[in-house]
C-alpha positions in Angstrom: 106.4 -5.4 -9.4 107.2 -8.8 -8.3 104.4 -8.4 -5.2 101.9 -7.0 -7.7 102.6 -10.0 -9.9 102.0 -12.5 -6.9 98.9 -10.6 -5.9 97.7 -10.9 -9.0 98.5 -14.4 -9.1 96.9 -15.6 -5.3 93.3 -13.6 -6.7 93.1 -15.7 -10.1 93.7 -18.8 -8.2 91.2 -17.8 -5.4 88.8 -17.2 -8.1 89.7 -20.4 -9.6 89.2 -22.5 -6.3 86.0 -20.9 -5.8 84.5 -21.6 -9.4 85.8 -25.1 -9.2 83.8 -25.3 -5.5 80.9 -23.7 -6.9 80.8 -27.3 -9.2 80.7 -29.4 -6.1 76.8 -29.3 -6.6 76.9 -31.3 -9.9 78.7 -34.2 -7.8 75.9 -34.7 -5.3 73.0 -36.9 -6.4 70.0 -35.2 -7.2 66.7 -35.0 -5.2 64.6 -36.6 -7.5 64.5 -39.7 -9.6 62.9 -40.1 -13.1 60.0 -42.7 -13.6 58.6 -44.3 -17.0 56.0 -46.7 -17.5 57.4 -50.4 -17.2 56.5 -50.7 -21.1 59.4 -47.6 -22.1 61.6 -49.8 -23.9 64.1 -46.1 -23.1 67.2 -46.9 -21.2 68.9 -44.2 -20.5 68.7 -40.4 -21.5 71.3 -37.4 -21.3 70.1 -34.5 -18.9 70.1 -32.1 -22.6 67.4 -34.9 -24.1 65.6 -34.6 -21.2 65.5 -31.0 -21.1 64.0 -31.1 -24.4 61.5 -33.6 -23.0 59.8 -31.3 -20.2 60.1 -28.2 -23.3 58.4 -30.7 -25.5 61.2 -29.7 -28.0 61.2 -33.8 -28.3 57.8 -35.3 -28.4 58.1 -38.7 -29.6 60.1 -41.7 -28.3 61.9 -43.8 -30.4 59.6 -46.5 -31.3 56.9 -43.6 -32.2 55.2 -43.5 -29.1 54.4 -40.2 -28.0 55.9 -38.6 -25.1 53.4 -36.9 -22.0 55.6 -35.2 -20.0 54.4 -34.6 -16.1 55.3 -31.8 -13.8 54.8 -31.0 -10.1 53.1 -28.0 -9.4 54.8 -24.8 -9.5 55.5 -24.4 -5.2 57.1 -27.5 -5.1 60.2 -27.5 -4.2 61.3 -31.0 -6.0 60.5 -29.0 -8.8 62.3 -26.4 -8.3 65.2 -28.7 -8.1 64.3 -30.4 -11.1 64.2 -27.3 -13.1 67.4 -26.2 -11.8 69.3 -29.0 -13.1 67.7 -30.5 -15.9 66.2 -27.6 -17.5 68.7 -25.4 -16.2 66.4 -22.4 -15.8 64.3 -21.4 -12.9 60.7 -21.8 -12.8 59.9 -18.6 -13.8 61.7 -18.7 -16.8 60.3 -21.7 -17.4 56.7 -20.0 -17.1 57.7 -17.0 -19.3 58.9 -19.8 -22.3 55.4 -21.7 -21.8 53.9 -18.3 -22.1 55.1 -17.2 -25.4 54.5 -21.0 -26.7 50.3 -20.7 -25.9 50.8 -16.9 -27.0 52.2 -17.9 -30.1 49.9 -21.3 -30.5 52.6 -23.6 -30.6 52.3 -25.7 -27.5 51.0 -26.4 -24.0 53.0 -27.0 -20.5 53.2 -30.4 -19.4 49.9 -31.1 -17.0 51.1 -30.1 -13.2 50.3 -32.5 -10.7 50.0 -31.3 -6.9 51.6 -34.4 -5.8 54.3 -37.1 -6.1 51.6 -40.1 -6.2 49.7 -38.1 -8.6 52.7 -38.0 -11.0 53.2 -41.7 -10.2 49.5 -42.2 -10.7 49.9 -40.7 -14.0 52.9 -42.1 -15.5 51.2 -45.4 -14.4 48.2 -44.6 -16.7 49.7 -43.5 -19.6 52.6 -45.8 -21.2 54.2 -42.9 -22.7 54.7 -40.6 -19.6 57.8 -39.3 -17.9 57.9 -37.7 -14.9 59.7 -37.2 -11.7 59.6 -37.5 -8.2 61.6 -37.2 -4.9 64.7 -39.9 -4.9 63.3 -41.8 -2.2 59.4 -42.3 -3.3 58.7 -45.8 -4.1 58.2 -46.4 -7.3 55.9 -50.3 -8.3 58.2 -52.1 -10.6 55.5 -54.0 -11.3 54.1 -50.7 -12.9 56.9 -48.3 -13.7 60.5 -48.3 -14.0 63.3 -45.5 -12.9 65.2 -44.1 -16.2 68.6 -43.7 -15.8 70.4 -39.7 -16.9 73.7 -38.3 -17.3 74.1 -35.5 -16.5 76.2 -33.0 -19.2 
């Protein structure tokens, strides 16, 4: 009995060592960076408000301006990651939830863009814009700005 109790024991703290590994992946910075227009008066936003950004579930900032979210085309793999971690779904469920909003007529997907300097390019434009790209693109500060997340 005592053995069975000890087995038991080493397989819920094997299982426990490997969930806790399994959260390694939140520790390491992420591949991409987020980028506002210079004028965001935003400092800093929480990965869930975010998330709610790119789902257009918030579409205003909060001096009123209103918010045009900008994704990289569906291959990339930046957005891939992005989609991962901040939306926490994967692209295709992503797809499938833009679906049933134009089905049901109650929204749009964020424009795709087939490159990082078109996202740039865009953000740059349009004083209300968010967007992402790859942690090491540079980004004008005379332009645009990176916004600071947490993630949650």
């Amino acid at each position: 009995m005592i053995k069975r109790f000890r087995l038991h024991i080493s397989f819920l703290l094997a299982i426990l060592l490997l969930a806790g590994y399994g959260g390694a992946d939140d520790a390491k910075p992420p591949s991409f960076q987020i980028v506002v227009h210079k004028e965001n008066q935003t400092a800093e936003l929480s990965r869930k408000e975010l998330s709610r950004i790119f789902l257009k579930k918030t579409t205003t900032w909060k001096d009123g301006q209103k918010i045009q979210p900008v994704d990289l085309q569906e291959a990339s793999d930046l957005r891939e990651d992005f989609s991962t971690i901040v939306l926490r779904k994967k692209i295709s469920r992503v797809k499938s939830y833009w679906q049933r909003k134009i089905f049901s007529g109650r929204g749009v997907p964020p424009p795709e863009k087939l490159s990082e300097a078109e996202v740039l390019r865009f953000v740059e434009e349009n004083p209300g814009a968010i967007g992402y790209v790859s942690a090491d693109a540079k980004v004008n500060p005379e332009i645009l700005r990176r916004l600071d997340w947490k993630r949650d």
